[in-house]
C-alpha positions in Angstrom: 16.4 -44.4 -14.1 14.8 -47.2 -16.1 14.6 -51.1 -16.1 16.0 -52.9 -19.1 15.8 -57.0 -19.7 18.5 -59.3 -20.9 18.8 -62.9 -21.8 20.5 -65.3 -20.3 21.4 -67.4 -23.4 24.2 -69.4 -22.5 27.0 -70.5 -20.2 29.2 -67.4 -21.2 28.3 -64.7 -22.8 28.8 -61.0 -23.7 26.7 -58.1 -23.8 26.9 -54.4 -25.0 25.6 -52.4 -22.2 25.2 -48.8 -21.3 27.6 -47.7 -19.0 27.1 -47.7 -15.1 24.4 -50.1 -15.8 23.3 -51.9 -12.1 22.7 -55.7 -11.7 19.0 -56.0 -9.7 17.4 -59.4 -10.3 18.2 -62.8 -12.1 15.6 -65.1 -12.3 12.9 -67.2 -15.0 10.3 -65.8 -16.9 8.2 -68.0 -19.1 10.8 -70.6 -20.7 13.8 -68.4 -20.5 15.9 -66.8 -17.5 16.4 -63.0 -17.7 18.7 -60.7 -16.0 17.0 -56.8 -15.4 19.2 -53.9 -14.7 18.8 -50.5 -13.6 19.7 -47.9 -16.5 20.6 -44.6 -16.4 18.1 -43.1 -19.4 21.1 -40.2 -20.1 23.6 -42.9 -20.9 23.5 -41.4 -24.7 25.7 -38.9 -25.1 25.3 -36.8 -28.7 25.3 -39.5 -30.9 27.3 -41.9 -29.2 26.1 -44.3 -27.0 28.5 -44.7 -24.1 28.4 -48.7 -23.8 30.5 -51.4 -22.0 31.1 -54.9 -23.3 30.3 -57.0 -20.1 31.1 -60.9 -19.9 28.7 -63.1 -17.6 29.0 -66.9 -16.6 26.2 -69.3 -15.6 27.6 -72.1 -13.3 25.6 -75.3 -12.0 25.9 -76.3 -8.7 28.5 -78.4 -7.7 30.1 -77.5 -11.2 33.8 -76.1 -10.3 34.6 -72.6 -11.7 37.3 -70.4 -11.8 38.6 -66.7 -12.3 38.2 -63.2 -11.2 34.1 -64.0 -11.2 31.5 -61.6 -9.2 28.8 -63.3 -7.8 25.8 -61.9 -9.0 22.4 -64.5 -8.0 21.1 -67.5 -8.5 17.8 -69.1 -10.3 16.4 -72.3 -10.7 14.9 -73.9 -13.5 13.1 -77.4 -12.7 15.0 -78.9 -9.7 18.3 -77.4 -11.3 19.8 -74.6 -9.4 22.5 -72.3 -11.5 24.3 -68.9 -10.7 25.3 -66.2 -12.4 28.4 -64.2 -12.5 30.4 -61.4 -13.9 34.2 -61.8 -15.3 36.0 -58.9 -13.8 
């Protein structure tokens, strides 16, 4: 397995992932929050990279949401706390 970082770079978002990829961690570094998940390294398959297109969501707290969303963590920036979820 390996560890790869993403971005979290707006409110909702999309990103191509390998498949199977695992949520671990959400949380700042430096100026910008990042999301690190566990990667299977034998995700490529011949030529082909076997991806999914996965949709997150930040919310603020105390900000409504709604939808088939999987809690995934939260982080803080300043004294603002946000958390992050997956659309299912």
């Amino acid at each position: 397995m390996t560890i790869w970082k993403y971005p979290v770079c707006q409110k909702e978002f999309s990103l191509t992932m390998p498949r199977g990829a695992k949520f671990l961690s959400v949380q700042p570094q430096h100026e910008d929050i990042q999301m690190w998940f566990s990667i299977d390294p034998g995700f490529r398959v011949g030529p082909e990279e076997l991806t999914d297109v996965r949709v997150f969501r930040v919310v603020a707290t105390g900000e409504e949401y709604e939808g088939n969303l999987e809690y995934l963590g939260a982080f803080q920036t300043g004294r603002f706390v946000f958390h992050l979820f997956e659309k299912k």
